[in-house]
C-alpha positions as CSV (number, residue, x, y, z in Angstrom):
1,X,19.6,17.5,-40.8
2,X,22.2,17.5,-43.8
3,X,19.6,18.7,-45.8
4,X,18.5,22.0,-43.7
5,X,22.2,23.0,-43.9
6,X,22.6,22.4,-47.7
7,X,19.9,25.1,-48.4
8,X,20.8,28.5,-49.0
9,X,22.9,30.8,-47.2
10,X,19.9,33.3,-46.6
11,X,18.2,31.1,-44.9
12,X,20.8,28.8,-43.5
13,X,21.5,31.1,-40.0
14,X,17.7,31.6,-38.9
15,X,17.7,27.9,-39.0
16,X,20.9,27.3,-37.0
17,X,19.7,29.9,-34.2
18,X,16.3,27.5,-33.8
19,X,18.6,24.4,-33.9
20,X,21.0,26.1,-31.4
21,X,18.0,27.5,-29.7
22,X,16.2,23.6,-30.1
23,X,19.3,22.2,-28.4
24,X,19.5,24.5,-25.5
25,X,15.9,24.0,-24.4
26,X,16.5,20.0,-24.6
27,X,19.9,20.4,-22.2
28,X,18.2,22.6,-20.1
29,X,15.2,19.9,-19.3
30,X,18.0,17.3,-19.2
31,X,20.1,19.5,-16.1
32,X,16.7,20.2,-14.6
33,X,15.0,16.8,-14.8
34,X,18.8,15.0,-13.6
35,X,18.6,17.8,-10.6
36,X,15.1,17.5,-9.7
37,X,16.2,13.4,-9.0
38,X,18.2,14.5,-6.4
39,X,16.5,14.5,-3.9
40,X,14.2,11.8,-5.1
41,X,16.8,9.4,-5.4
42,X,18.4,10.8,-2.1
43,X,15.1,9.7,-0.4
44,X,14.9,6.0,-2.3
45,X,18.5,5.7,-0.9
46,X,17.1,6.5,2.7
47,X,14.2,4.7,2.8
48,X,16.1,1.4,1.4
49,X,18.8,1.7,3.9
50,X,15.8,2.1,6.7
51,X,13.8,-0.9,5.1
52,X,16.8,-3.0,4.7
53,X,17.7,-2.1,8.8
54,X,14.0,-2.9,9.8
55,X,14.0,-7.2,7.6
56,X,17.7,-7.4,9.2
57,X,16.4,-6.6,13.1
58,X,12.8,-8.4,12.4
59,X,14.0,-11.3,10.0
60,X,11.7,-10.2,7.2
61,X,12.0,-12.6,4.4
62,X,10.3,-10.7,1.4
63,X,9.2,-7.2,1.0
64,X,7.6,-5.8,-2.4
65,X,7.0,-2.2,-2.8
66,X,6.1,0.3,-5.3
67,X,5.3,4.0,-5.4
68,X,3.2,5.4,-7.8
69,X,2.3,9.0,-9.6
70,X,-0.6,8.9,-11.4
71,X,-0.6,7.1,-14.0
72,X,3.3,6.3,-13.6
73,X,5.2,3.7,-11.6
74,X,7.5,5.9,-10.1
75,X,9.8,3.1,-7.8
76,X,9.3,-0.4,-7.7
77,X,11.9,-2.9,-6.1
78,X,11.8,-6.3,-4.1
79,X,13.7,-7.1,-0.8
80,X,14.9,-10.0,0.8
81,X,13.6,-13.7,-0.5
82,X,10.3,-15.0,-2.0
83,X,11.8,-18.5,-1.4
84,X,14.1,-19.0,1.5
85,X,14.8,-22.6,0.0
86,X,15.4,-21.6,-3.5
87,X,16.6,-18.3,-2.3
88,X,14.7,-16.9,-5.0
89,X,15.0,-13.4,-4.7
90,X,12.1,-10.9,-4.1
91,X,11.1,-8.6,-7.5
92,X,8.4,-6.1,-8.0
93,X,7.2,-9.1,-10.4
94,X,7.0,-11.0,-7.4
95,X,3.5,-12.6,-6.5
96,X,1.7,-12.8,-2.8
97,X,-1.2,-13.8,-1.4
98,X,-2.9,-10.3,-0.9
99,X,-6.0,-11.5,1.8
100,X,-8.3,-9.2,2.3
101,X,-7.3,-6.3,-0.4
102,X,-9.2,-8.8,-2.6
103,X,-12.3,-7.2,-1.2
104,X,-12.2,-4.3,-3.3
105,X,-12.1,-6.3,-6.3
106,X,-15.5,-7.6,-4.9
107,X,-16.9,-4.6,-4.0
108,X,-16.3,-3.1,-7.4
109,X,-18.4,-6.1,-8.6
110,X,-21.5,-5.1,-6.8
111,X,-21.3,-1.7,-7.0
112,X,-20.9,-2.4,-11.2
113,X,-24.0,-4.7,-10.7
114,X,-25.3,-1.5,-8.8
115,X,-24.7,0.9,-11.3
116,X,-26.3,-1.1,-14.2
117,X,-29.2,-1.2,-11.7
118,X,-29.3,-5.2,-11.2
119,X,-29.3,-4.6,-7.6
120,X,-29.7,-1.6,-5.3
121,X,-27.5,-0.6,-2.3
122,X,-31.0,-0.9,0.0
123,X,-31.7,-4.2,-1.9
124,X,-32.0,-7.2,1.0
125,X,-29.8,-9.7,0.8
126,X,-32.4,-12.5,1.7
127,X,-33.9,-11.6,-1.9
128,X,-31.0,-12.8,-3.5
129,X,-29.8,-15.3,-0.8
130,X,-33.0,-16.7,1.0
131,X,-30.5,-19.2,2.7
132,X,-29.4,-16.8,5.1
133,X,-33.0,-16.9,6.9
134,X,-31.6,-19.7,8.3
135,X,-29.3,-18.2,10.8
136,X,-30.1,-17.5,14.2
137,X,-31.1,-13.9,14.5
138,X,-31.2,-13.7,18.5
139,X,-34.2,-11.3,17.8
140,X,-32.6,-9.6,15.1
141,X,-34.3,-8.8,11.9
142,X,-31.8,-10.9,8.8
143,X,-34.4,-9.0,6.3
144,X,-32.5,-5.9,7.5
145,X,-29.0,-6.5,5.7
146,X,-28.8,-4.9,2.5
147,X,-25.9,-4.7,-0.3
148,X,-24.4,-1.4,1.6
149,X,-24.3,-3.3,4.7
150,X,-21.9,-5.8,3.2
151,X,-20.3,-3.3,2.1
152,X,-19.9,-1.0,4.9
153,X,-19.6,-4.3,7.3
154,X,-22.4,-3.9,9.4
155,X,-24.2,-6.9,9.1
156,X,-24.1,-8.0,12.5
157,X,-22.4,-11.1,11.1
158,X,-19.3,-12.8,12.5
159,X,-15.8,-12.0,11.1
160,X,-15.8,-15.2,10.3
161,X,-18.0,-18.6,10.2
162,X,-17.2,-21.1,12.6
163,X,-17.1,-24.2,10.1
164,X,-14.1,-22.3,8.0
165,X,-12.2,-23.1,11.2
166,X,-12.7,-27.0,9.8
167,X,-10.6,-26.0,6.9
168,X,-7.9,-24.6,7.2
169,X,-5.3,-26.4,5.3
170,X,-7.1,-27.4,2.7
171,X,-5.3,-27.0,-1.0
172,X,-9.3,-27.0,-2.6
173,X,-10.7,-23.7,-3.1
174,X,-14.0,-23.8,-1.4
175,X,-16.9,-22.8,-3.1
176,X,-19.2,-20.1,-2.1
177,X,-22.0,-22.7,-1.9
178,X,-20.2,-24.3,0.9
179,X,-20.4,-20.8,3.1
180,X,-24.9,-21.7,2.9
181,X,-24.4,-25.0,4.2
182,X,-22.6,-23.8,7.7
183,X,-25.2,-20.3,7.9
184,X,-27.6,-22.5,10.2
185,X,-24.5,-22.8,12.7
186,X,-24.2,-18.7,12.6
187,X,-25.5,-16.1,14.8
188,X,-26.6,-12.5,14.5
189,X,-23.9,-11.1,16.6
190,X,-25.3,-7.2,16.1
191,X,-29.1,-5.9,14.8
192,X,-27.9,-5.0,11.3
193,X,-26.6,-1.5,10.2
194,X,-25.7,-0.5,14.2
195,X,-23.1,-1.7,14.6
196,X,-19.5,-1.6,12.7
197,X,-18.4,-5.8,12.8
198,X,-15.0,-6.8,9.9
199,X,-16.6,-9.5,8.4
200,X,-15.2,-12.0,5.4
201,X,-18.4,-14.4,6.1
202,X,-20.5,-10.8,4.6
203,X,-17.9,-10.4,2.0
204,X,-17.9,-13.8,0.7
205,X,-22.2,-13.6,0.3
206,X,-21.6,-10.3,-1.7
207,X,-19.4,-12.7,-3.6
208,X,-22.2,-15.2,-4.0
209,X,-24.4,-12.2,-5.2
210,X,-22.3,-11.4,-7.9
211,X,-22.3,-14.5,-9.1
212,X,-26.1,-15.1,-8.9
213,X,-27.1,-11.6,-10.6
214,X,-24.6,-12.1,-12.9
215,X,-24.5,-15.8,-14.1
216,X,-20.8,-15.8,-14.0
217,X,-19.1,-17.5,-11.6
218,X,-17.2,-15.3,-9.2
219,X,-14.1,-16.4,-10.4
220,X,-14.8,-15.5,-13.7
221,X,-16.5,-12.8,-13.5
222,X,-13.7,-10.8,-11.9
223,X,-11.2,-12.2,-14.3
224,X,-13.0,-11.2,-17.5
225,X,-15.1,-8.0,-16.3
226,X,-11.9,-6.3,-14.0
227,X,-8.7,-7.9,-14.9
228,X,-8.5,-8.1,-18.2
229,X,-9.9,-4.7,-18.5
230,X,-7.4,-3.4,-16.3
231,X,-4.6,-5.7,-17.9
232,X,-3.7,-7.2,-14.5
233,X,-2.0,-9.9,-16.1
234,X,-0.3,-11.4,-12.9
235,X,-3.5,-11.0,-10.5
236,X,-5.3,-14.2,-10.3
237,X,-6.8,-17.0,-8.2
238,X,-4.9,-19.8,-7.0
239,X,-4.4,-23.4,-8.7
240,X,-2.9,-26.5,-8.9
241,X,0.3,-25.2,-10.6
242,X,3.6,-25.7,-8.9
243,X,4.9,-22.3,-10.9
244,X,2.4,-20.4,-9.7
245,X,2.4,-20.9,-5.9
246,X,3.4,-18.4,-3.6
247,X,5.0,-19.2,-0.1
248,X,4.6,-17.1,3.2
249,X,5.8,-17.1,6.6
250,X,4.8,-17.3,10.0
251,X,6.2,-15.2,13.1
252,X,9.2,-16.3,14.8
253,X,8.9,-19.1,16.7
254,X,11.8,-19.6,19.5
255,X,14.1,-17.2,17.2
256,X,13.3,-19.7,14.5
257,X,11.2,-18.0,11.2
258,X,11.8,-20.6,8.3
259,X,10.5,-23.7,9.6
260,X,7.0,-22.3,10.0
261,X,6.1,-21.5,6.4
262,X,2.7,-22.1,5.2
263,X,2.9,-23.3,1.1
264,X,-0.5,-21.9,-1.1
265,X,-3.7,-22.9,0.2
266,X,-6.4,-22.7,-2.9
267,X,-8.6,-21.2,-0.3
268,X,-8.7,-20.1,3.8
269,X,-11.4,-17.5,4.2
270,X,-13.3,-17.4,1.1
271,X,-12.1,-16.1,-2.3
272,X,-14.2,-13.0,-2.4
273,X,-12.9,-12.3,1.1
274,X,-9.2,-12.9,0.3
275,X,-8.4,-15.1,-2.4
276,X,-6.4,-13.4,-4.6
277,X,-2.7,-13.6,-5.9
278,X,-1.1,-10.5,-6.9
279,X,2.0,-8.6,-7.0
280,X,3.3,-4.6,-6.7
281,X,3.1,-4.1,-10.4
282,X,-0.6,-4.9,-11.1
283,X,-1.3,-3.4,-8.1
284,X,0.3,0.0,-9.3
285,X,-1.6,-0.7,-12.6
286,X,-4.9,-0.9,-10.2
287,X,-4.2,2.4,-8.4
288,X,-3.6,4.1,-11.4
289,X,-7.1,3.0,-12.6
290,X,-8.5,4.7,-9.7
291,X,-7.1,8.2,-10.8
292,X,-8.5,7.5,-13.5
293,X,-11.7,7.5,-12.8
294,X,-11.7,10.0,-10.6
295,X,-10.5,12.5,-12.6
296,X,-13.1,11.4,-15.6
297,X,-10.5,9.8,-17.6
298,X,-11.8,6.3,-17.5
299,X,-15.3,5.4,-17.1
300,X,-15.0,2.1,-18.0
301,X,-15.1,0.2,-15.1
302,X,-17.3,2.6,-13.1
303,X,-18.3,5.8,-13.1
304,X,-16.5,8.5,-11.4
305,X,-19.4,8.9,-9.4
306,X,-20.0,5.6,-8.0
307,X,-15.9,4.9,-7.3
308,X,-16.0,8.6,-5.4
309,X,-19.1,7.4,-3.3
310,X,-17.7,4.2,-2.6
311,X,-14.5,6.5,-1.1
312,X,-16.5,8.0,0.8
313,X,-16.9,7.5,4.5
314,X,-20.3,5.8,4.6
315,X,-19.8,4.8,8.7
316,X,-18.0,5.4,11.3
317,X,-17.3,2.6,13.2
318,X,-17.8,2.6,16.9
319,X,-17.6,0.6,19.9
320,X,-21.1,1.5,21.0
321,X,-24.8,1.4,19.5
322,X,-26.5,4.3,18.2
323,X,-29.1,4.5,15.9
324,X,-28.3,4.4,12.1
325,X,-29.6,8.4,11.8
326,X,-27.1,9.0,14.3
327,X,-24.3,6.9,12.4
328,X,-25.2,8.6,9.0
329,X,-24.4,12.1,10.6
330,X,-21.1,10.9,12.0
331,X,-20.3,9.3,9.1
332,X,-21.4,13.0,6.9
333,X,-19.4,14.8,9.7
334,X,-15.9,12.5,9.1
335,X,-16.5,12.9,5.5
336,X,-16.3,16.8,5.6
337,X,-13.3,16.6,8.1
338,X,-11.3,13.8,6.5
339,X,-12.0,11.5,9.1
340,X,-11.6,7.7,9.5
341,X,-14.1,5.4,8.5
342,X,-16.0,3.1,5.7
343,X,-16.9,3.7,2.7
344,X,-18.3,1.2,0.6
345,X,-15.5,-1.7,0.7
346,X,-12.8,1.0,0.9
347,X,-11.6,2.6,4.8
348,X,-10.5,6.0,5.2
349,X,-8.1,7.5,7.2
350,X,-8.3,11.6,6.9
351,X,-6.9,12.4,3.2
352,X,-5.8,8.6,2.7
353,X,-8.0,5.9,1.0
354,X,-6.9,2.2,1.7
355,X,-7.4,-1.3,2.5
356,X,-5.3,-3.6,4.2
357,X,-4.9,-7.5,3.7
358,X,-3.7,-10.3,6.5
359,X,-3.2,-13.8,5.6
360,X,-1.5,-16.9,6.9
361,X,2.0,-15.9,6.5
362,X,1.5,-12.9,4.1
363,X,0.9,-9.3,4.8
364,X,-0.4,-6.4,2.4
365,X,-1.3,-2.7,2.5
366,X,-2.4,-0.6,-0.6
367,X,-3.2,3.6,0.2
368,X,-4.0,6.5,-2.7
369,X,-3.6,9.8,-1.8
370,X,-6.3,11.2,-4.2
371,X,-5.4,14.6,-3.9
372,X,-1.9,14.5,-4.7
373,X,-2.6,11.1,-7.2
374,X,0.3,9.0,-5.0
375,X,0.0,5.1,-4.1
376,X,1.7,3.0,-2.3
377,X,1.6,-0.9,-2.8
378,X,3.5,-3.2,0.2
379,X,3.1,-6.7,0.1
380,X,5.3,-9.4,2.4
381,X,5.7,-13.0,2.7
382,X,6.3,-12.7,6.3
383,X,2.9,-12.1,7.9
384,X,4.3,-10.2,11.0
385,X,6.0,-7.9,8.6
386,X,4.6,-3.7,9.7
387,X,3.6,-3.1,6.3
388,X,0.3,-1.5,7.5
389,X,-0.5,2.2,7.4
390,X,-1.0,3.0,10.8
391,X,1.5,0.6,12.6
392,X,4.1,2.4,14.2
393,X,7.2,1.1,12.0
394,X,4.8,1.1,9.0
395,X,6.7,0.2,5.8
396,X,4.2,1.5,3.4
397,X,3.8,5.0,5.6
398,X,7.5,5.4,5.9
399,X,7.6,5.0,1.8
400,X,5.2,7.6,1.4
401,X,6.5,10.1,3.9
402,X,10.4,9.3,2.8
403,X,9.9,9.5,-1.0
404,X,6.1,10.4,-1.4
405,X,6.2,13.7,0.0
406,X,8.7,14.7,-2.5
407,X,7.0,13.9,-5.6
408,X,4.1,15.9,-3.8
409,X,5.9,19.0,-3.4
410,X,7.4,20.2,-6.8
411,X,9.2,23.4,-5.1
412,X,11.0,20.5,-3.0
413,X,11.6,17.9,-6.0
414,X,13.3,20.7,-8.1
415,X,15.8,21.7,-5.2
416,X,19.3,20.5,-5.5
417,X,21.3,18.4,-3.0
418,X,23.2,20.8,-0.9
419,X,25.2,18.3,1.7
420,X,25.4,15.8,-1.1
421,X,28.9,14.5,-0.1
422,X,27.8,13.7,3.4
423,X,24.7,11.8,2.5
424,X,25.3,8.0,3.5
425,X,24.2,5.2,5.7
426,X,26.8,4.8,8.8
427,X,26.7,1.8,11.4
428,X,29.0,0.4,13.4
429,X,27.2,-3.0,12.2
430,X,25.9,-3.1,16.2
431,X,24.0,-1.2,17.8
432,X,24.6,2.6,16.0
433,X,22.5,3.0,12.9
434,X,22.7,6.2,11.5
435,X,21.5,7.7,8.0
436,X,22.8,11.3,7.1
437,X,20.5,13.5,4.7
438,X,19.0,16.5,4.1
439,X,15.8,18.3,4.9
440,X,14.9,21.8,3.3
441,X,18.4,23.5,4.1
442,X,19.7,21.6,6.7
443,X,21.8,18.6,7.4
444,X,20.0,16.1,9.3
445,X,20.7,12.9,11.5
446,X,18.2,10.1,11.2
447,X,18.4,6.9,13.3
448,X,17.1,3.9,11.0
449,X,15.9,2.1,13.9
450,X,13.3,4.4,14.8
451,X,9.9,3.4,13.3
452,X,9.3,6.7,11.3
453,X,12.8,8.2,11.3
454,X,12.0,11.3,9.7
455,X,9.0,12.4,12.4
456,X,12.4,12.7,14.9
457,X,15.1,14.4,12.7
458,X,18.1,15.6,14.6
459,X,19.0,18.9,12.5
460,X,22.7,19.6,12.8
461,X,24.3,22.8,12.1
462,X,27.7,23.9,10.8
463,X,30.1,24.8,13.0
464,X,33.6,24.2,11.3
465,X,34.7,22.4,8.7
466,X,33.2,18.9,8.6
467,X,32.2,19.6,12.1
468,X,28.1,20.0,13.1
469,X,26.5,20.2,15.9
470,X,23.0,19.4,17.7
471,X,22.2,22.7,18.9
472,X,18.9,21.7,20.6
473,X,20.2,18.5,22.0
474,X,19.2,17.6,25.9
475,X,20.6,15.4,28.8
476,X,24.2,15.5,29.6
477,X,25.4,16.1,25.7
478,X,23.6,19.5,26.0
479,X,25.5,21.9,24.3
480,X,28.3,19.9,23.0
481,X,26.8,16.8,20.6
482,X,28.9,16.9,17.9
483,X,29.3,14.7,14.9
484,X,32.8,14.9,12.7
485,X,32.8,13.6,9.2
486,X,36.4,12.2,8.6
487,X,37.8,12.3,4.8
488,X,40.5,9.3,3.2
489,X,43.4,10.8,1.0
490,X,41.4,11.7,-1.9
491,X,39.1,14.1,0.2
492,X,36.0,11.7,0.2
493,X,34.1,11.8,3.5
494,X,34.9,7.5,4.9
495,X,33.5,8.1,8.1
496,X,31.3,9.6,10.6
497,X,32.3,10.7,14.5
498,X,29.0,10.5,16.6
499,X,29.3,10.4,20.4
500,X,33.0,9.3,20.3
501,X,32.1,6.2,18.1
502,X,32.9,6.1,14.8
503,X,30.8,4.8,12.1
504,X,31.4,4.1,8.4
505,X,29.5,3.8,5.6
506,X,27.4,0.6,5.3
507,X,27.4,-1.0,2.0
């Protein structure tokens, strides 16, 4: 810099205007990048203060989350305790059992083994496994349950084997030879490839299949052919290591939550089924992988092909039989609408790709929006906790609506606050519960106890100073609801008026 400015005189002012010029440019991405995180961080503020009112009313004990863009971790935080002993607090570092999520870590294993044509989707699975002739077939045909039938879980197996109901408890991982000896107990419940049927006992002989193409064990194939890859350092299988378990919860018991906790089991339903530890960041590092590849920028894993197929609703699962033809057309039909379904280890619903995981006292839920490149990550230690998609006071759906939504719509993210000094969180500790915002233009009323607060907005308008009013309000306050923000000395709103109660800000 000193040196520009010691050159001569002629030349001296051209190269203060780019400075100047230079400057201006970098303050005006500085005002427009601080204003665009407005309403961002308007909507991280709302959904903590509806997250932290949902673990208060339901005893939640810990709650993980993280949000991300692309290829960028947008908001990560913990809530509550991962240790109500140790009152150890809950981080995005923190680690949980993630059950049945682990699936897609299997079924990028066989599709990998597909795609480097060791096995076929149509390949039988009695080829590789001829053990599994010996379960009863109840006039079924066991010859007809293929790789994509694992996959899109219609093997007309059980959800789960009856022996695993032996072990429970145990601290020993099990090994996948173990799930042979108990097949001659099992039934066909379905004919294969009719019928839709959840099912860890299938999932944990795709494991088996990996590790018998392959020559790796399951374990370590996953580790060295998809997590180191991918770097996810803190994803892992369970062990011996007292700094390395993970505790969950059960559901309240007699109002009681803390004496039902269930310490880390090596293994419950299989490891291929839903063994894995993980946490929100590696997670976020796993969606990101997934935009990846689908927009061609990684092909290291799997091709953008395969990992778009295996997105792909592959079956729709129904209640009733119909023949696979029929199932194939419904499935091409909910496809081309952005229907529910299965793909190939992944589910569908509409625009949303996800998978869920359920687990003695944990709880986990992992969604990509492809088309806007958004994820969501929520894992729990409390295995009642609504972290699922579709539940009605879903934690995962509310972050994506609350603080998804604006990351998805630029002309909304670059808006300033225009109610800024009435944003806040008001309760009267009891039963009112009450978060003030913004949507668009408008002031709006949100009540955190509602399960998705922001599906029933009460929009206010101005009628005086700090007063509003619900001009399309019902029942006997028809006309006349009105809410009065109160100021202290200094002019800075300390209160809110709300059906005669008033309410102040909740720390």
């Amino acid at each position: 810099m000193i040196s520009i400015f010691k050159t001569t005189s002629k030349i001296r002012k051209p190269l203060e205007f780019i400075l100047i010029g230079i400057i201006i440019i970098i303050a005006s991405i500085t005002t427009t990048h601080a204003q665009s995180n407005e309403l961002l961080q308007s909507r991280i503020r709302l959904f903590e203060a509806w997250l932290n009112t949902l673990m208060s009313d339901q005893a939640l004990l810990g709650v993980s989350v993280n949000l991300v863009q692309n290829q960028k971790s947008i908001y990560a935080k913990g809530f509550g305790v991962s240790d109500f002993k140790k009152k150890s607090p809950a981080t995005d570092s923190t680690n949980y059992r993630i059950a049945s999520i682990s699936k897609l870590f299997t079924s990028i294993a066989l599709m990998q083994l597909v795609e480097r044509n060791k096995i076929f989707l149509d390949t039988p699975v009695v080829k590789i496994i001829p053990e599994l002739r010996a379960i009863k077939t109840n006039g079924h045909s066991v010859a007809d349950i293929t790789i994509k039938s694992i996959l899109t879980h219609t093997t007309g197996l059980p959800t789960n084997p009856n022996f695993l109901l032996d072990k429970r408890g145990q601290n020993q991982a099990l090994a996948l030879d173990e799930f042979l000896k108990g097949l001659a107990q099992q039934s066909l419940l379905f004919p294969p490839n009719r019928i839709h049927k959840y099912s860890n006992l299938a999932m944990n002989l795709g494991g088996l299949i990996v590790e018998r193409v392959s020559g790796l064990s399951y374990e370590q194939y996953i580790q060295e052919i998809i997590l180191t890859p991918l770097q996810l350092q803190s994803t892992r299988f369970p062990n011996d290591s007292e700094n390395t378990k993970v505790i969950g919860y059960s559901r309240i018991v007699e109002d009681q939550r803390l004496n039902n906790e269930f310490p880390e089991m090596a293994s419950i339903l299989g490891l291929p089924s839903s063994g894995l530890i993980s946490n929100v960041t590696d997670l976020a590092k796993f969606i990101s992988w997934h935009f990846r590849t689908l927009s061609a920028e990684d092909q290291t894993l799997l091709a953008r092909a395969t990992l778009s197929e295996m997105q792909k609703v592959q079956w729709v699962p129904l209640s009733i039989e119909l023949h696979p033809r029929l199932n194939t057309a419904l499935a091409f039909l909910a496809n081309t609408l952005e229907l529910g379904g299965t793909g190939l280890g992944y589910f569908r619903e509409k625009e949303f790709v996800l998978h869920s995981g359920g687990l003695m006292g944990f709880a986990a839920e992992l969604v990509m929006d492809n088309q806007n490149k958004l994820g969501v990550v929520v894992l729990s230690n409390t295995v009642d906790a609504p972290v699922y998609f579709n539940h009605p006071q879903s934690i995962s759906r509310n972050l994506y609506e609350m603080v998804g939504r604006v990351l998805a719509d630029p002309k909304t993210f670059d808006r300033p606050l225009l109610y800024a000094e009435y944003e806040n969180y008001y309760s009267d500790d009891h039963h009112w519960h009450y978060y003030v915002t913004e949507m668009g233009e408008n002031l709006i009323l949100l009540n955190l106890r509602e399960g998705m607060p922001l599906a029933r907005p009460v929009v206010l308008s101005k009628v005086g100073v700090d007063h509003f009013i619900d001009p399309n309000h019902e029942g006997i306050y028809a006309g006349e609801f009105s809410i009065y923000f109160l100021r202290d000395q200094n002019g800075k709103v300390d209160s809110m008026v709300v059906k005669n109660n008033k309410l102040y800000p909740k720390d």
